[in-house]
C-alpha positions as CSV (number, residue, x, y, z in Angstrom):
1,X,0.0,0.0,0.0
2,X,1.3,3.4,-0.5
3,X,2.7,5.0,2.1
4,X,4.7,8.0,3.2
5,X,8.4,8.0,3.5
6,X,9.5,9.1,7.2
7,X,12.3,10.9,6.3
8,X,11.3,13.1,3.8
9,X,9.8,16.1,5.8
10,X,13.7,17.0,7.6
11,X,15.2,16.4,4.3
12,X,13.1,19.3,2.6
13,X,12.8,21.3,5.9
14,X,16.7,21.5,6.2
15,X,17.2,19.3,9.1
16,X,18.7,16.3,7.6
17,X,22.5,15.8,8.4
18,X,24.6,14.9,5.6
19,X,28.2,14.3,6.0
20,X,29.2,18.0,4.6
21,X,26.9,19.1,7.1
22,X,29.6,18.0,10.1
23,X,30.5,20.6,12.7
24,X,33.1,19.9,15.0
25,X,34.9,22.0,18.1
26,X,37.9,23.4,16.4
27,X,37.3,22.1,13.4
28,X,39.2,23.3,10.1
29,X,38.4,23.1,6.3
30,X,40.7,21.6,3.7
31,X,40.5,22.3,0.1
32,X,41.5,19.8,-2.3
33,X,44.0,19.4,-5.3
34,X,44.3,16.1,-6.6
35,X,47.0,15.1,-9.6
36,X,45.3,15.9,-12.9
37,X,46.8,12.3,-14.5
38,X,45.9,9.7,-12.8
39,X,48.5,8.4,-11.1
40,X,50.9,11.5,-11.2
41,X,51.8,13.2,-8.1
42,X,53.8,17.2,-7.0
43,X,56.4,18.1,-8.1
44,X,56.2,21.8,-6.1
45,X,54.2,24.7,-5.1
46,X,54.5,28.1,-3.6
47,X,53.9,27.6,0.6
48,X,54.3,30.7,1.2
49,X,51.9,32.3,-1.3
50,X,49.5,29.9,-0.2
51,X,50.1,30.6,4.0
52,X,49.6,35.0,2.7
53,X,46.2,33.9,2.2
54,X,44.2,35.3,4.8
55,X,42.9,32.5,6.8
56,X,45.2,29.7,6.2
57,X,46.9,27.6,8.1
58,X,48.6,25.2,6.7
59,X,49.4,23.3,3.2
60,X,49.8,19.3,3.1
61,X,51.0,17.2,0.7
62,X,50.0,13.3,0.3
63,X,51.7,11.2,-2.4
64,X,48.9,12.6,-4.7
65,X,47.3,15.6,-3.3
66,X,48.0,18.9,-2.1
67,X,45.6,20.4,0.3
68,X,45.5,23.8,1.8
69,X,43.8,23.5,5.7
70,X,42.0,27.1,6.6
71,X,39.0,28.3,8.7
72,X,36.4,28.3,5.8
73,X,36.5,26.4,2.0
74,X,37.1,29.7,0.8
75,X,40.3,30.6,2.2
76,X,41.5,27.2,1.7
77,X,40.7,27.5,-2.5
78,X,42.1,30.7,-2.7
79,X,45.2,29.2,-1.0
80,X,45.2,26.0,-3.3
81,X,45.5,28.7,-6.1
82,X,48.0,30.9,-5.1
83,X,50.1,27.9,-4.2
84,X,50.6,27.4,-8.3
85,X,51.0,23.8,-7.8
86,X,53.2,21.6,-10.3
87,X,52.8,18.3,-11.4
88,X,54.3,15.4,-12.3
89,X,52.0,13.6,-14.7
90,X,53.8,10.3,-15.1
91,X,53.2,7.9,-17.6
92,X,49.7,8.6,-18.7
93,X,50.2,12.2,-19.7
94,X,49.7,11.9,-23.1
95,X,47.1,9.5,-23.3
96,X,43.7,10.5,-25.0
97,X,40.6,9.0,-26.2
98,X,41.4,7.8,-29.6
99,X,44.2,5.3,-27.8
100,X,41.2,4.4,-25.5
101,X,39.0,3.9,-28.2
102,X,41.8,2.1,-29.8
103,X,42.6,-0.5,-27.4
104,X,38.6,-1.5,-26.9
105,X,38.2,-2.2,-30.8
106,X,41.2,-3.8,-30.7
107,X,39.7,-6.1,-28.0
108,X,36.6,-6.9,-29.2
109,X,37.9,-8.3,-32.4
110,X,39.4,-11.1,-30.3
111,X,37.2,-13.5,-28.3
112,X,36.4,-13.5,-24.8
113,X,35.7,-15.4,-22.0
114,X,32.3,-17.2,-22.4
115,X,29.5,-16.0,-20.3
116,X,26.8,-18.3,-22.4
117,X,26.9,-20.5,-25.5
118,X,24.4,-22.3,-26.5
119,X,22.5,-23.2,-29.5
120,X,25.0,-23.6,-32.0
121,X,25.9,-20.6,-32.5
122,X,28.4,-20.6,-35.5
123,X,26.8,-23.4,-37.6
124,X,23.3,-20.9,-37.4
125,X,25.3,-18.0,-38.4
126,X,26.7,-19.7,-41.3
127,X,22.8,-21.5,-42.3
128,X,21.4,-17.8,-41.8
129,X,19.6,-15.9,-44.5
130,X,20.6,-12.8,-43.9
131,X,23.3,-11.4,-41.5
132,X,23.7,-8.3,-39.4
133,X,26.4,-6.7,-37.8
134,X,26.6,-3.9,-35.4
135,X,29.3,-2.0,-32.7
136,X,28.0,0.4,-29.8
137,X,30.0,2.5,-28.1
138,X,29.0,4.1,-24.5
139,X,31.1,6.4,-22.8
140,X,32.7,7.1,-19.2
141,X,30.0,8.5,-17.5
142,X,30.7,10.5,-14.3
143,X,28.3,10.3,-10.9
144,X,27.6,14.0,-10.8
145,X,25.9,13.7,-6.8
146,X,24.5,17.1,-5.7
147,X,26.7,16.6,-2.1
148,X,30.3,16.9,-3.9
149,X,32.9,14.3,-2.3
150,X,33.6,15.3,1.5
151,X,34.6,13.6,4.6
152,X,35.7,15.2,8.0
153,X,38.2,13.1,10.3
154,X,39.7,13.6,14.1
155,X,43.4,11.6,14.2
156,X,43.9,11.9,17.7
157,X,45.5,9.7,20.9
158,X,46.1,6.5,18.5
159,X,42.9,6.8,17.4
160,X,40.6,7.9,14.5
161,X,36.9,9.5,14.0
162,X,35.6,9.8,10.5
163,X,32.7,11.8,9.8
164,X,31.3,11.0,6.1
165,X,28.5,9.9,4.2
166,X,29.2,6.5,3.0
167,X,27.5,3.1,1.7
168,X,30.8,1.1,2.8
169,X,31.7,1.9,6.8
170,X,32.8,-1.2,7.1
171,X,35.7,-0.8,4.0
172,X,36.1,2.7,5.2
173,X,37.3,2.0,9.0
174,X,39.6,-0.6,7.3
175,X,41.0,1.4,4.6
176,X,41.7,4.4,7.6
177,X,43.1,1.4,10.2
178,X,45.5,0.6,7.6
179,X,46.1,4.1,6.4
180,X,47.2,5.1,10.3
181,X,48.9,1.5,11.0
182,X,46.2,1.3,13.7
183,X,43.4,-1.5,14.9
184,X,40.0,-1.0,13.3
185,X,38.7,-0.8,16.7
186,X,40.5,2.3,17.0
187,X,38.5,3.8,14.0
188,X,34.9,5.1,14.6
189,X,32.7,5.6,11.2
190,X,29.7,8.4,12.2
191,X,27.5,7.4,9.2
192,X,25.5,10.3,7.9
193,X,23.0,10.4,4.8
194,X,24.2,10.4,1.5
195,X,23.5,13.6,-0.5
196,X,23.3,11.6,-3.7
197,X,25.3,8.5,-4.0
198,X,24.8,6.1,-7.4
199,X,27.4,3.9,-6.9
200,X,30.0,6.7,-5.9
201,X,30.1,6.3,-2.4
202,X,30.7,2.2,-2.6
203,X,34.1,3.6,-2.7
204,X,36.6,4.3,-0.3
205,X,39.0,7.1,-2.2
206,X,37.5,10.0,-0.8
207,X,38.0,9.1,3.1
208,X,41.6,7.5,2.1
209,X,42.5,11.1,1.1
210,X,41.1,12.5,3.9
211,X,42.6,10.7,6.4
212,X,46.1,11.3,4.6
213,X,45.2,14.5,4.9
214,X,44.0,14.6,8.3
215,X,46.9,12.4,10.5
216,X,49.3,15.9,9.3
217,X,46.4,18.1,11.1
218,X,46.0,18.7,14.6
219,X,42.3,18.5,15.7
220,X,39.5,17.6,13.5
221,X,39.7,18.7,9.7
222,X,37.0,18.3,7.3
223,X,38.1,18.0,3.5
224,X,35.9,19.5,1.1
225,X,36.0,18.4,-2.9
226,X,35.3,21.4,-5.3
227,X,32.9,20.1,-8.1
228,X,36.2,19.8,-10.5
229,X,37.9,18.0,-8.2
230,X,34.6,15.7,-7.5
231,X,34.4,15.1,-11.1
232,X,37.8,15.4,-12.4
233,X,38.4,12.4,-9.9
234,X,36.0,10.3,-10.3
235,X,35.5,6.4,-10.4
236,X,33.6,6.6,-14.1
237,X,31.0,4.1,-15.0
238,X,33.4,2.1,-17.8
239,X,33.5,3.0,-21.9
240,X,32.4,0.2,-23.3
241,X,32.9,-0.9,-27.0
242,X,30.3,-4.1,-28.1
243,X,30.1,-6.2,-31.2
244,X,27.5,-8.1,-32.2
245,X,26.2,-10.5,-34.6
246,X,22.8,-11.9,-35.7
247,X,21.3,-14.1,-37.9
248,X,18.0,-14.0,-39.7
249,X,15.5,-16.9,-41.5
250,X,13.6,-16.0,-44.6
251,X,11.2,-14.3,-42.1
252,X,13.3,-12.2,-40.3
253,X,13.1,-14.0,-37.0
254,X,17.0,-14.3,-35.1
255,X,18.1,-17.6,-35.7
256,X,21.4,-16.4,-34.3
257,X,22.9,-14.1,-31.5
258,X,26.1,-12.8,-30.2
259,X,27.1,-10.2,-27.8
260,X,30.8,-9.4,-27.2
261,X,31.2,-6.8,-24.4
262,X,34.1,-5.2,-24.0
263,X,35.0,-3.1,-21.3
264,X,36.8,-2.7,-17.4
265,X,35.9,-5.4,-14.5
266,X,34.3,-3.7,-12.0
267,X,34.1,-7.3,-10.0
268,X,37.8,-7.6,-10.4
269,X,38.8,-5.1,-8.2
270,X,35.8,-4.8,-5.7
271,X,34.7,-8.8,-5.7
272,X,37.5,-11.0,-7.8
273,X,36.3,-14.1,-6.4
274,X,32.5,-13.1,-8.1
275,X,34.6,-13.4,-11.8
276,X,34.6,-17.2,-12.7
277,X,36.6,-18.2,-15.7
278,X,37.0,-14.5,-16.6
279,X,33.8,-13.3,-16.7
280,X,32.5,-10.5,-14.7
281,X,29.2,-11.0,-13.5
282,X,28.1,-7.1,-13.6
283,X,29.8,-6.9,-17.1
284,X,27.5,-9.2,-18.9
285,X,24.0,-8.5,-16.9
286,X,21.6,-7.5,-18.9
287,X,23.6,-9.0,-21.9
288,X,23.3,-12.9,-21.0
289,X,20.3,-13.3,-19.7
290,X,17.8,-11.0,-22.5
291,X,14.3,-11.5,-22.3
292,X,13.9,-13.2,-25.5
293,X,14.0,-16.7,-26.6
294,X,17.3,-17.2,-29.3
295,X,17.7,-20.8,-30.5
296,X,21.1,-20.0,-30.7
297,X,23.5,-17.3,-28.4
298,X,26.3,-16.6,-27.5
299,X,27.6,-13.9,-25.0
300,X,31.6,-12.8,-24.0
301,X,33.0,-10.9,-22.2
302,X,36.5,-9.1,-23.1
303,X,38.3,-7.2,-20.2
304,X,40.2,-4.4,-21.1
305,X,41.0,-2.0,-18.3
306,X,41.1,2.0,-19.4
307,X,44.9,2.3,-19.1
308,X,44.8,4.7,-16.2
309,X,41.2,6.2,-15.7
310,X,40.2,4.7,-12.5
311,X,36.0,2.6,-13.2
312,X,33.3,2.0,-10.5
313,X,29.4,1.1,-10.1
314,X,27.2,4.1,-11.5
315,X,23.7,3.2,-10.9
316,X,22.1,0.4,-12.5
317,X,25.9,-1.0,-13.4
318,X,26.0,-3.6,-16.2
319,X,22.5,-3.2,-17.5
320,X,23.0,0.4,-18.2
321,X,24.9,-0.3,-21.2
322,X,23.8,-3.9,-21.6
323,X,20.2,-2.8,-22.2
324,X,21.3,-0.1,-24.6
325,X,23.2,-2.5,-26.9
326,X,20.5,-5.2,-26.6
327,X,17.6,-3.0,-27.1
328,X,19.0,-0.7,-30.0
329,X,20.0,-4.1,-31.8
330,X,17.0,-6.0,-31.6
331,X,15.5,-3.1,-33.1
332,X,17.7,-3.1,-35.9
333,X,16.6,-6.6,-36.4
334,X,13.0,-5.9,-36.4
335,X,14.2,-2.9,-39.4
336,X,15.6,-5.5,-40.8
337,X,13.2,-7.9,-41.1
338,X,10.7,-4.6,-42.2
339,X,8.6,-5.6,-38.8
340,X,6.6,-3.8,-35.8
341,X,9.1,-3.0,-33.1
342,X,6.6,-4.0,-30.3
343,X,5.2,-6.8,-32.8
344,X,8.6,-8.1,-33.3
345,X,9.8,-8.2,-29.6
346,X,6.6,-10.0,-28.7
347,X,7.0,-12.8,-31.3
348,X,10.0,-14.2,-29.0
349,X,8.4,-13.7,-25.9
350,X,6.1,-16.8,-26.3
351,X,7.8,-18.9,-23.4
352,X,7.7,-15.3,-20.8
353,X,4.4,-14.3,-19.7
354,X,6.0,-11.8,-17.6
355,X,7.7,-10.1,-20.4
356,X,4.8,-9.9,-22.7
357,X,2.9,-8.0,-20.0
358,X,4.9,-5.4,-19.6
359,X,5.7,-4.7,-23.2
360,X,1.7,-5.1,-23.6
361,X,1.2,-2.7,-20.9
362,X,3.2,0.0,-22.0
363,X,2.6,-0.3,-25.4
364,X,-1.2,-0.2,-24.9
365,X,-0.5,3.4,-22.3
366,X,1.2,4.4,-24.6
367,X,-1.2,5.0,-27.4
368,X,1.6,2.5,-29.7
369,X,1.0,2.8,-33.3
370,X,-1.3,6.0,-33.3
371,X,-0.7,8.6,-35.9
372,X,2.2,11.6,-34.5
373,X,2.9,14.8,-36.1
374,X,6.9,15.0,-38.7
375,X,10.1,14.5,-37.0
376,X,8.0,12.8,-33.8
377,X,8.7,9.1,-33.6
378,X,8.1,6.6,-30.7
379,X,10.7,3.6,-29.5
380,X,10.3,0.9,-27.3
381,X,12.2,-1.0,-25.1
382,X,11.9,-4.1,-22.7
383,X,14.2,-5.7,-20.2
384,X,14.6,-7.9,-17.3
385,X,17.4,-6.6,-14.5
386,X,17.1,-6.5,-11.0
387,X,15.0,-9.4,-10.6
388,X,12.1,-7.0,-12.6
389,X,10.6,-7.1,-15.4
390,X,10.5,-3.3,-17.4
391,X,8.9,-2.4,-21.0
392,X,9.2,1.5,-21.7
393,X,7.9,3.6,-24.3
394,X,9.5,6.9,-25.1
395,X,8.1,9.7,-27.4
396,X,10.7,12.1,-29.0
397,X,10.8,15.1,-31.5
398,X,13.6,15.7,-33.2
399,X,14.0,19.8,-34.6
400,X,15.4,20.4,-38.0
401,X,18.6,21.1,-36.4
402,X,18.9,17.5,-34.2
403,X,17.9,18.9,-31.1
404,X,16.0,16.3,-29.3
405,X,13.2,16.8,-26.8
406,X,11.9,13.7,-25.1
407,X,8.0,14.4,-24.4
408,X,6.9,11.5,-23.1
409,X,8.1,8.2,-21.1
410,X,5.9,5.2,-20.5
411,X,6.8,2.6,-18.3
412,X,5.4,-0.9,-17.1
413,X,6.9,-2.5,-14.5
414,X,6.6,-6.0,-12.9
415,X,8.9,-5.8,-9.8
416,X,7.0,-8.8,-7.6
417,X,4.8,-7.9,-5.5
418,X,4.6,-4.2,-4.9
419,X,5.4,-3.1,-1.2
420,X,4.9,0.5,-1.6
421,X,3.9,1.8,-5.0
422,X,4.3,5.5,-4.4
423,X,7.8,4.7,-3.9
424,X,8.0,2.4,-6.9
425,X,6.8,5.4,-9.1
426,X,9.2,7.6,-7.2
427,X,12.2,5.2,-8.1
428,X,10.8,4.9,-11.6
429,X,10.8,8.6,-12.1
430,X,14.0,9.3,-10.5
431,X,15.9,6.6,-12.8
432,X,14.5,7.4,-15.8
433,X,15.5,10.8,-15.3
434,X,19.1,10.0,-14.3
435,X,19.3,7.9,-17.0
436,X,18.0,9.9,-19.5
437,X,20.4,13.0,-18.5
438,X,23.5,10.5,-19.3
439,X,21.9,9.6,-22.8
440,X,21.2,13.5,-24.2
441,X,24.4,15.0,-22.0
442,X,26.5,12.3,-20.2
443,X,30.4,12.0,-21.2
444,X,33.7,11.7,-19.7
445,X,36.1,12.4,-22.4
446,X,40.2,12.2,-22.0
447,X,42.8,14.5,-23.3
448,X,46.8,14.3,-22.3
449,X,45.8,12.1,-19.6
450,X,43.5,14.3,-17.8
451,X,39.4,14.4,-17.9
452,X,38.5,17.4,-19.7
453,X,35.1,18.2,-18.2
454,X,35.1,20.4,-14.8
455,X,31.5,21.4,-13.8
456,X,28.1,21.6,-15.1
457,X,28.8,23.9,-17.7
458,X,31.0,21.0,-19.2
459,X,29.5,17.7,-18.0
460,X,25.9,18.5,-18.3
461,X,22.7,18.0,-16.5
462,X,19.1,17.7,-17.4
463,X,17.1,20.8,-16.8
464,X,13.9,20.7,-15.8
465,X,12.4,22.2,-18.9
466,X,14.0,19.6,-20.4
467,X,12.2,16.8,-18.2
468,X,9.4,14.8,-19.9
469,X,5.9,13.6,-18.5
470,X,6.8,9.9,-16.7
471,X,4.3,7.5,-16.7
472,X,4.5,4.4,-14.3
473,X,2.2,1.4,-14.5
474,X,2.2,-1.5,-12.2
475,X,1.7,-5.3,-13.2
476,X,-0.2,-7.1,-10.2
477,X,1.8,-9.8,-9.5
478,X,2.4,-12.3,-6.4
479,X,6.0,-12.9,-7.3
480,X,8.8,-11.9,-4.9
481,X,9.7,-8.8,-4.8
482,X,12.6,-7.5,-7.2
483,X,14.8,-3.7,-8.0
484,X,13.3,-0.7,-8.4
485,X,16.0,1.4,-8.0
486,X,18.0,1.2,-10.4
487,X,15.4,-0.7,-12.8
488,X,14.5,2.6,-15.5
489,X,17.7,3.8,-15.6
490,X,18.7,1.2,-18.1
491,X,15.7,1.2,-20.7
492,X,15.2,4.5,-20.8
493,X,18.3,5.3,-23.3
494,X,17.3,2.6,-26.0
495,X,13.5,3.5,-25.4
496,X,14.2,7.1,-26.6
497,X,16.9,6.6,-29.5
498,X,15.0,3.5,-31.2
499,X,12.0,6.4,-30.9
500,X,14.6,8.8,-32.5
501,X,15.0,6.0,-35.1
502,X,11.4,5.7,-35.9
503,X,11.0,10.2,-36.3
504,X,14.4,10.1,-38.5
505,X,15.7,7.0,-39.8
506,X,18.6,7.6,-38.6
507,X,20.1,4.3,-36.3
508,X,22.5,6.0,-33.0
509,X,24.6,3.3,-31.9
510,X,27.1,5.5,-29.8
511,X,26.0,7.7,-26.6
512,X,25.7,10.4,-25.7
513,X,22.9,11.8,-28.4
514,X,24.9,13.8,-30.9
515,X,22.7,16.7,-32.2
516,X,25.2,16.7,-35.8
517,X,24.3,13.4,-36.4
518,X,20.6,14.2,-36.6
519,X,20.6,17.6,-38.4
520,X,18.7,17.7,-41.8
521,X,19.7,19.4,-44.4
């Protein structure tokens, strides 16, 4: 039944403590200036310059970080840039995207380990009537919270207090007992809320620098990321690069699928023992197990870390790209074999119920197959992720000049049984918002080894004129309850550029949206 979420009334009232929000006795603020390369480190600066600033105290070094400590953020900025740090950029200085971009290809031309062969896959490829090929490319993608990366920490008598907003005490009172050479016992985590967190705060970087930061301190210091900084250092949601390969009959149905992703492990850093004969588990969800009934398929999965650009969760993980490439290519199949999207998608559905609900659902809501006005075009997408089922409409317009404005989402969702559906509909909202923001704005580029975006004026988000109406319809279902979360983040990207497809014509098998590609004229 719906009900009201306790916590919302100090979280708009003001009340609600996030970790930025810490206020000690004595407390100081550090400002923070982290080695544009990954992996480089300083080479100098100007102390003094940075001490004339009125207000601060006192400038630390770390291996990788300067920070300036002061009585407010402000002085201790204005001290980071009078203290005209140098850097030593290292090995990765010159390292851009095309070399990034080169080393995926390069990758997915090779085979990978096997997440899921069945069928035959090769001998159906070679009986096939007709053949399709396809590569999608998806970019870094950045986490972009509101609350920028802060965490406030007290080194004192052999001990250590840690203030922060994080979704990993546990890993953070280990990472700071092994910082300090000190039991965990000795390290207290004072949890706060999370001003925004998508997979950002399952990491541990931001307190290791802080505590760095804060056993050269005396008293309690609480270090404060600027947006650059929170963005320039990052842990990106990985650029993936995946080929695949279908076969058609004389009707156009797949006899034939394959799905090569290639991209950075996640799992091999955070949970190796989760990657079983080299596949990572997060790298191919979404990918191996698709809705739809092939008689043959075949999914890889190719690691290939990014050189020196540091990866991490971003919410809804694998499935973000996953559903893209799956969704944008089954479309291409149903161009192919000149059928209905939706009529298509539901003609391999025939052994889940589940599946066809949904995509009935949302088709039916949203008005699928009526008549819409030039350069308007509707695309669909279905998925299972997060133990939930998902079909999504989107309807797009796309201007003589490729602007694109998304007026319309329609979802159906089959999560289990429904504990709360206002918050379902929240959740449902929220992700396809996020998600679309990353598909019209969302990328993480790399030039001479450092990210080139800064701030919103560079890595973009959705404004709220640009937000479309979100419609959410619930399946009844007695099945056990599955994600929400994280559950429209994924569709909504291949929802909205097969519906770009159907207004133009035009196929977009790289993200983000590129306006250029869809000019006319």
């Amino acid at each position: 039944q719906p009900l009201h979420r306790l916590d919302t009334p100090d979280k708009v009232n003001g009340r609600a403590a996030f970790g930025i929000d810490a206020r000690l006795p004595g407390m100081k603020i550090a400002a923070i200036a982290i080695a544009p390369v990954f992996g480089g480190r300083p080479a100098g600066l100007d102390e003094a310059a940075a001490k004339a600033v009125r207000g601060v105290h006192q400038v630390v070094t770390t291996d990788e970080a300067v920070a300036v400590i002061a009585d407010h953020w402000w002085a201790a900025h204005k001290g980071l840039e009078a203290a005209a740090i140098r850097w030593q950029d290292g090995e990765h200085g010159s390292v851009g995207m095309a070399d990034l971009r080169a080393d995926l290809d390069a990758a997915s031309r090779r085979p990978g380990a096997v997440a899921r062969d069945e069928g035959g896959v090769d001998q159906a490829l070679a009986g096939a009537a007709q053949r399709l090929e396809a590569v999608y490319e998806l970019p870094f993608l950045a986490h972009a919270a509101l609350e920028p990366m802060n965490c406030t920490v007290h080194v004192h008598d052999g001990a250590c207090d840690i203030w922060v907003g994080t979704q990993i005490p546990g890993i953070a009172q280990a990472v700071a007992a092994g910082i300090l050479g000190i039991p965990a016992e000795k390290v207290t985590i004072h949890n706060h809320l999370i001003g925004g967190g998508f997979g950002r705060r399952l990491e541990a970087d931001g307190i290791a620098h802080a505590v760095k930061i804060a056993r050269q301190v005396s008293g309690p210091v609480k270090v404060v990321w600027s947006r650059e900084e929170d963005i320039r250092h990052d842990m990106y949601r990985p650029y993936y690069y995946d080929r695949l390969q279908a076969g058609l009959d004389a009707e156009g149905r797949p006899v034939a699928w394959t799905h090569r992703v290639s991209g950075s492990s996640i799992m091999a850093r955070f949970a190796p023992a989760a990657v079983v004969n080299g596949v990572d588990p997060d790298g191919v969800e979404g990918a191996a197990e698709p809705p739809y009934a092939f008689p043959a398929i075949r999914v890889e999965f190719q690691r290939v870390e990014p050189r020196h650009v540091p990866t991490s969760w971003w919410r809804g993980v694998g499935p973000t790209h996953n559903i893209f490439v799956v969704e944008s290519f089954i479309d291409e199949l149903s161009a192919a074999a000149g059928a209905d999207p939706v009529a298509y998608r539901r003609s391999l559905l025939d052994t889940n119920p589940r599946a066809r609900a949904v995509l009935d659902r949302a088709a039916e809501a949203a008005g699928w197959g009526g008549a819409l006005p030039a350069g308007h075009g509707r695309g669909v997408a279905l998925q299972y992720a997060f133990g939930s089922y998902l079909a999504m409409v989107a309807e797009v317009e796309v201007a003589a000049d490729g602007g694109v404005r998304v007026h319309r989402l329609v979802a159906a969702v089959d999560c289990g049984r429904a504990v709360n559906p206002d918050q379902i509909r929240a959740q449902m909202e929220g992700g396809a918002i996020f998600g679309l923001t990353a598909a019209l704005h969302g990328e993480i580029t790399i030039t001479d080894g450092r990210v080139a975006q800064g701030n919103f004026d560079t890595y973009l988000p959705m404004r709220i004129d640009e937000v479309p109406v979100v419609e959410t319809h619930l399946i009844d279902s007695s099945e056990a309850p599955g994600g929400i979360g994280e559950t429209a983040t994924a569709a909504v990207s291949p929802a909205v550029t097969n519906a770009i497809f159907a207004a133009t014509g035009k196929r977009l098998r790289r993200l983000p949206i590129d306006p250029a590609a869809l000019k006319r004229g």
